[in-house]
N, C-alpha and C positions, 0 to 999 in steps of 0.2 A: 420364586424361581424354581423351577422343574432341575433337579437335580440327578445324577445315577453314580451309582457303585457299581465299578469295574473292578473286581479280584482276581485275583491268578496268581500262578508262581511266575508267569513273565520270565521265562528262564532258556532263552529270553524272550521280550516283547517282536512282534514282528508285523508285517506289513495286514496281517488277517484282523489281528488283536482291532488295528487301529482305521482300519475302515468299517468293524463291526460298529466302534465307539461312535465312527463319523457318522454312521447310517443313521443310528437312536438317535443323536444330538438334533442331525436335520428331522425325522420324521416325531422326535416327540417333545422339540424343542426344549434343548439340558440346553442350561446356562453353562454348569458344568460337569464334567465327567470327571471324578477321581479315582484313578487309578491306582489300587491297593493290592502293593505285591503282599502274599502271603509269607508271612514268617517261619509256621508249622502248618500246611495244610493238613487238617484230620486225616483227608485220606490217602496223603500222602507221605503220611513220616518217616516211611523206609527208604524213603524216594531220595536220594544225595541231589541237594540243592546248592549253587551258585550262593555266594557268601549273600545274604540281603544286601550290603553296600553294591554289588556289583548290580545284582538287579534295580534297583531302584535309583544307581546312573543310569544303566539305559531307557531304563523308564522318562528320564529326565532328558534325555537326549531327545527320543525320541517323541515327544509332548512339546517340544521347545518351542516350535512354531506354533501350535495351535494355544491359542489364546486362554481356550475354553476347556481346554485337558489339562489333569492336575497331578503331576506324581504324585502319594502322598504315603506318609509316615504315621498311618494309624496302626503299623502291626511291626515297627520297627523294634528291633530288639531295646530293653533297655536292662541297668543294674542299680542296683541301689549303693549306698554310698558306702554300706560296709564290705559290698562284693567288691565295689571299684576298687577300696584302696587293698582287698587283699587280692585282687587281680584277680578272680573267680568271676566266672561268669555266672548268672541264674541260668538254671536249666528253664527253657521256656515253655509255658502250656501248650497244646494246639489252638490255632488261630481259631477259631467258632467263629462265623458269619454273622450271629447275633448280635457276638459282644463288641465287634467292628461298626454295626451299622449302628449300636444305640452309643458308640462312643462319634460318630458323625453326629448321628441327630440333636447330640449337646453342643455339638457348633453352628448350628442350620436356627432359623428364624422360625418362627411358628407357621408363617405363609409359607414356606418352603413347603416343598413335596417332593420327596424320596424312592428313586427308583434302584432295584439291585438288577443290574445287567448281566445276563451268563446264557452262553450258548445250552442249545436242546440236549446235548448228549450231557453235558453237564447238571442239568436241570429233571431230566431221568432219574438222577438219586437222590433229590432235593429230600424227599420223605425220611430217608438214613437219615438227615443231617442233624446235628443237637438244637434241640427247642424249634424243631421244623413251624411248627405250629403257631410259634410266637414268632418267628420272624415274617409269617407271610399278614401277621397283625401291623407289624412296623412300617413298612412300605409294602410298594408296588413292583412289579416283577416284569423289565422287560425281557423276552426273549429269544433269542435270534433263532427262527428257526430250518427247518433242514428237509430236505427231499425223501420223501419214504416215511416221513413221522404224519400221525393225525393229529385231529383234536382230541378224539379218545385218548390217544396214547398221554397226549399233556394233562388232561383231566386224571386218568390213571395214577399220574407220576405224584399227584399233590398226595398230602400225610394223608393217613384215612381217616381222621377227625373231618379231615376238607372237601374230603374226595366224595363227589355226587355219584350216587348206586349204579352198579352195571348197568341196570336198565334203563338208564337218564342219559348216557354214555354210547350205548351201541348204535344210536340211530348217528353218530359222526366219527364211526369206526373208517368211512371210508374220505370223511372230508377232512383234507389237505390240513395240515395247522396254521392256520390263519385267523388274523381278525385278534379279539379280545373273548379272556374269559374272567365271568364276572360271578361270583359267587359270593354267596356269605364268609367274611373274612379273607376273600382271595379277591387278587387283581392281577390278572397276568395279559400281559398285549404280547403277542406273538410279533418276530420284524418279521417277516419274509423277503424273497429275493435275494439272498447273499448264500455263498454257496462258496468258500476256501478252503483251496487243500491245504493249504501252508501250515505247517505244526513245529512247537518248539521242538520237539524229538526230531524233526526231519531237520530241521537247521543243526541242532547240534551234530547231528552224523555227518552233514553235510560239512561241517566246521572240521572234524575227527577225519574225514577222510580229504580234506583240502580241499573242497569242490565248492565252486565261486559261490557267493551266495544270491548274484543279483536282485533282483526285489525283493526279496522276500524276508530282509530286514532295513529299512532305512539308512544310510550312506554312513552316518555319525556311530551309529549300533552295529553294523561291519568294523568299522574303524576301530571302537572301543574294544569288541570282540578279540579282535586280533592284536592290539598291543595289548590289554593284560591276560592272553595267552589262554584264555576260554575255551574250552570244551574241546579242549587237546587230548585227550582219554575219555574215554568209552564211562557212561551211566545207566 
């Protein structure tokens, strides 16, 4: 079964999130797509987050119908038994992408095949990230791409252990990101066609200054929004 990893702070999930997931699922045929809200994203730990219980209901809300979408609890906080009974929380690491995807891969079947799903702007810092290197060893890398970005530019963005020479590179300075790029140790298939303004910052302001949300989160994830009183002050 062709599989993907969807990460994000989901803070919250919205209407872009889950037609990016529906696009991959049809064009690279995922059995499933699970959806793993970030607990600490590295690069965002200054960033004030939505408690994980709350995101990872609307995650659940919003996945309900599709069969094939999976909320999941691979970056949920947890305590141990001496924190619980003294009511101390652990402070928790940052979530690392690596340590996510090889805590999936010990529940996936050996035929299984593992894709990590994440938009172009996001995929631009991939080289920052911890163990870049070994993660694009683990799986396959779908990526949705975006109007204005090339091939070059995706070629650029891999670690520079990955990254094929300038001069290998500039003759697709000017073509589109598209297609598949196939390299030693790298797998990356570009989606093309999808193109969303929708962002969780714009929903939250949008929630902050009362102004409807219509599509641009799911009927159930309004709902939820607005009874536990979400994104009533400014982040």
């Amino acid at each position: 079964m062709n599989i993907a990893l969807f990460g994000g702070t989901f803070d919250p999930v919205h209407s872009g999130h889950l037609a990016l997931a529906r696009a991959a699922a049809d064009r690279f045929d995922l059995g499933r797509v699970f959806f793993v809200p970030n607990l600490i994203p590295p690069h965002k730990q200054k960033q004030p987050l939505s408690h994980f219980s709350h995101r990872y209901a609307m995650l659940a809300l919003a996945t309900a119908e599709e069969k094939d979408f999976v909320p999941s609890l691979l970056e949920a906080p947890c305590e141990t038994a001496e924190t619980s009974k003294a009511k101390v929380k652990n402070t928790p690491a940052p979530s690392y992408s690596i340590d996510t995807v090889r805590r999936l891969k010990q529940t996936l079947r050996k035929a299984d095949r593992l894709f990590f799903l994440i938009g172009l702007d996001a995929f631009c810092d991939v080289a920052k990230w911890h163990q870049a290197e070994a993660l694009f060893r683990e799986c396959a890398f779908i990526v949705a791409s975006r109007p204005g970005f090339s091939l070059a530019d995706v070629a650029n963005s891999l670690p520079a252990s990955l990254r094929p020479s300038p001069a290998a590179t500039k003759p697709f300075a000017k073509i589109p990101a598209t297609g598949d790029i196939i390299l030693p140790g790298v797998t990356v298939h570009l989606l093309d066609g999808l193109n969303f303004s929708v962002s969780s910052t714009a929903i939250r302001d949008a929630v902050f200054k009362n102004k409807p949300l219509g599509k641009l989160v799911p009927a159930s994830v309004a709902a939820y929004i607005k009874k536990e009183g979400l994104y009533r002050s400014p982040k």
